[in-house]
C-alpha positions in Angstrom: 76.2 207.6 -71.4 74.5 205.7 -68.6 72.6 208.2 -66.3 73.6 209.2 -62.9 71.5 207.4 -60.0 70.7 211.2 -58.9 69.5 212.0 -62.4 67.1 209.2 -62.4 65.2 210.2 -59.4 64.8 213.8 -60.1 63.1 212.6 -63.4 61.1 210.1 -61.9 60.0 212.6 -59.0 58.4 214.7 -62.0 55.7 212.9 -62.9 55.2 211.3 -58.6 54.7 214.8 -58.1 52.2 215.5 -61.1 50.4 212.1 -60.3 49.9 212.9 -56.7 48.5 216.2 -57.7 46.1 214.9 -59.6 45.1 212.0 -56.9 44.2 215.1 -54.6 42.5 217.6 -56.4 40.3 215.1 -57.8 39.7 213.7 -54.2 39.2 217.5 -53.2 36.9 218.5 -56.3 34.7 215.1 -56.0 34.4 216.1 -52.2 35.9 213.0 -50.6 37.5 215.2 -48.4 35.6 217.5 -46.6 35.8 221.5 -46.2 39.0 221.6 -43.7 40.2 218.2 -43.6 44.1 217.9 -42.6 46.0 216.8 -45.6 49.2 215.5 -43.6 52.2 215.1 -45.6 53.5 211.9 -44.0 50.2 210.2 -44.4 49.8 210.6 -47.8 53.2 209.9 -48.8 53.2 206.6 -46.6 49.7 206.0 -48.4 50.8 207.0 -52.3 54.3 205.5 -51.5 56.1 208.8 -52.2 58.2 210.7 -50.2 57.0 214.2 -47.9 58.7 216.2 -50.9 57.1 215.0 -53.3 53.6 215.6 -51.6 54.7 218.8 -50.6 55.1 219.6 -54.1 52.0 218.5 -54.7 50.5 220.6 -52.0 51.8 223.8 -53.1 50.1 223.4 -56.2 47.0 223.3 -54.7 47.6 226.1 -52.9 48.2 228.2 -55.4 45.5 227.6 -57.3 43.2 227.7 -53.9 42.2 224.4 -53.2 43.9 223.6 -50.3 45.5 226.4 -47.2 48.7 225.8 -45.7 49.1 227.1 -42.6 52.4 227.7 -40.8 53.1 225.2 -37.9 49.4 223.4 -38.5 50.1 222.2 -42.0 47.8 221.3 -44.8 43.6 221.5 -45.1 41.2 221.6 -47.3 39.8 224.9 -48.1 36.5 225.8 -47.2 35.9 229.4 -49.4 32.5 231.6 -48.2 29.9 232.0 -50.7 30.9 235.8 -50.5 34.4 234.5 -52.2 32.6 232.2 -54.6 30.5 235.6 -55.9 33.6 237.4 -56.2 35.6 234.8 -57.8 33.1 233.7 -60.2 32.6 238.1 -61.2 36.2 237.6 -62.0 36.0 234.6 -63.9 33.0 236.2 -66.1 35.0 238.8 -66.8 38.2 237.4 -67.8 36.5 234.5 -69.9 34.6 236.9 -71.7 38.5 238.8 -72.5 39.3 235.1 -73.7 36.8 234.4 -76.4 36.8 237.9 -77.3 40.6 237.4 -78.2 39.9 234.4 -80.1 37.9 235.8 -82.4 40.1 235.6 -85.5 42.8 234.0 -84.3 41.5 230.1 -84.3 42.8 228.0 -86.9 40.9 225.1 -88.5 42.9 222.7 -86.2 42.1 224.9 -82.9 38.6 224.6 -84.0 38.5 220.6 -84.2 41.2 220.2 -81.1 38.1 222.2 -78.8 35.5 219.7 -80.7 37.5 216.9 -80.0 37.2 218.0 -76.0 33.8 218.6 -76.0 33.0 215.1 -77.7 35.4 214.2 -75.0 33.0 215.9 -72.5 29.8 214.2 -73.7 30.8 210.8 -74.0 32.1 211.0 -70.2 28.6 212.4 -69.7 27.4 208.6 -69.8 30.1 207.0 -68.6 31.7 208.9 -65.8 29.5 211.8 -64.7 32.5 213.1 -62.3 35.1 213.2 -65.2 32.4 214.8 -67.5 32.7 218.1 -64.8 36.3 217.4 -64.9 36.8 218.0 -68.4 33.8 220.9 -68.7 36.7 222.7 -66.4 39.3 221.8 -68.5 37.4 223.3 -71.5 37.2 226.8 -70.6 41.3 226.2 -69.8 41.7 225.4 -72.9 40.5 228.3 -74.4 42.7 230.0 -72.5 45.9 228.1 -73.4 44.8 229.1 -77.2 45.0 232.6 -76.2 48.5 232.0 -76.7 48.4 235.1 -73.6 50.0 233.2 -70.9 49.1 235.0 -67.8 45.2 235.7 -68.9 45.7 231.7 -69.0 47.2 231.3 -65.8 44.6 233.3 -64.3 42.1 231.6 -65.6 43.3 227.9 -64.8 43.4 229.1 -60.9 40.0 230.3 -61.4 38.6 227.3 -62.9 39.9 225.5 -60.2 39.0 227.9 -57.5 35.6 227.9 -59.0 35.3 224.4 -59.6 36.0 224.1 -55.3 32.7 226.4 -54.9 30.4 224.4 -57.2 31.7 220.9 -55.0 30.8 222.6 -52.1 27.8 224.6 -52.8 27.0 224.0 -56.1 22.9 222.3 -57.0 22.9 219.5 -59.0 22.8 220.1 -62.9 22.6 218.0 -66.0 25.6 218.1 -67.8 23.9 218.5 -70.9 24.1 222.0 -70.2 27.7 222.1 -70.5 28.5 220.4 -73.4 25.5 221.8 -75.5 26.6 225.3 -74.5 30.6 224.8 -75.3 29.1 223.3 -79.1 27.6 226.8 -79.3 30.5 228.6 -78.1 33.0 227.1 -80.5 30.4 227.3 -83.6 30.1 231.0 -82.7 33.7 231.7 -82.3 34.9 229.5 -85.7 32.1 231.9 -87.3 34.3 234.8 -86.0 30.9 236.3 -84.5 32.0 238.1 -81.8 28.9 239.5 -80.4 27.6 235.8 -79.8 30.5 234.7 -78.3 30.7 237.3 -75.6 27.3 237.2 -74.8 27.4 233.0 -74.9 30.0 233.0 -72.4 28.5 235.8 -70.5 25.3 234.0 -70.0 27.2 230.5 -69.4 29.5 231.9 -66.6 26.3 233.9 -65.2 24.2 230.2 -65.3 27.0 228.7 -63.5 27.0 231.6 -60.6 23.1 230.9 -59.9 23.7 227.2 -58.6 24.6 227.8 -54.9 22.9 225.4 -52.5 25.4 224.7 -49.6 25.7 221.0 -49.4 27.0 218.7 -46.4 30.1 216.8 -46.4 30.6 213.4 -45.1 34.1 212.8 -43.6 36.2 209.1 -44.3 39.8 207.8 -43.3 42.2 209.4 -45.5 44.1 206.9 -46.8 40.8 204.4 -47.6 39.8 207.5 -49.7 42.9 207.9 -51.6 43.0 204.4 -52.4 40.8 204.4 -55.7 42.4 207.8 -57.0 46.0 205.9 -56.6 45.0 203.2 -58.2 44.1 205.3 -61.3 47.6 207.2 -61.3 49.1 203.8 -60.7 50.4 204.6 -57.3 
């Protein structure tokens, strides 16, 4: 049966919206926008070539997971959290990612166990090759965990925290090797496929902890908007 013309779109808008999603929190997490730019619908749809619905889509993901604040009547901005909020977000990450591995123990299966080595090898061979996916995908690790929780909302708590967090480390986080990251997740999973719980808890304990130490507020330069989406789109193929 030949699909309707309406049917079409609303697939296509799916992945528009997931693609220009991605185009801005990486522009937001890589800092190409600054702490309280404007993020104005009609310029980044006329720059992605997508419509104002589709962006707004877009932006309301980022709100909820923190990234971005819309306000009402003024639109979109970047968010600029304090270093107050990045203390108390980070407490609650430490906390909650502790809850995660401590779930896991027992629970991970031979293929969970290669599916997080996979990542990490993932993770270090970015490392060399693209430093700013390498942080990109140490996020995405400690999301993953999560997701193998099988718990869905300790998981969707923690994917808004990892992305809150992530926000605090572009803005005042000190520069750090990612070595640390993907030597410390190797530890992590060979604790947790040993079912040692102990060493878990405290390895993700001391990880979170290491992560909350780097604060070193950092300036921000500020570009055109569209000129800076340009390279992102052409990734998504936009």
């Amino acid at each position: 049966m030949t699909p309707k013309p309406s049917d079409s779109k609303a697939r296509s808008a799916v992945p528009k919206s997931d693609a220009v999603y991605r185009i801005l929190k990486r522009a937001i997490l890589d800092q190409a926008f600054a702490a309280g730019t404007k993020l104005p619908e009609d310029s980044i749809g006329e720059r992605l070539g997508v419509s104002r619905t589709i962006v707004r889509q877009a932006l309301a993901r980022l709100n909820g997971e923190g990234l971005i604040e819309l306000r009402p009547n003024k639109g979109a901005c970047v968010s600029h959290p304090s270093l107050e909020e990045g203390h108390n977000i980070f407490a609650v990450r430490r906390a909650l990612e502790t809850l995660v591995v401590d779930s896991l123990i027992g629970s991970l299966t031979a293929p969970k166990i290669k599916e997080l080595e996979a990542h990490v090898d993932a993770e270090d061979k970015a490392r060399l090759d693209n430093p700013s996916a390498s942080i990109q995908l140490a996020g995405e690790f400690h999301v993953l965990l999560a997701q193998l929780t099988e718990n869905a909302i300790l998981s969707r708590y923690v994917t808004e925290l990892v992305s809150r967090s992530s926000m605090i480390l572009s803005l005042y986080g000190r520069p750090h090797s990612s070595d640390c990251a993907v030597s410390e997740h190797r530890e992590l999973i060979a604790a947790l496929a040993r079912n040692d719980r102990e060493k878990a808890c405290k390895l993700m304990d001391h990880h979170i902890g290491a992560i909350t130490t780097r604060a070193l507020l950092k300036s921000n330069s500020e570009n055109d908007l569209p000129d800076l989406l340009a390279a992102y789109a052409k990734e998504e193929g936009l």
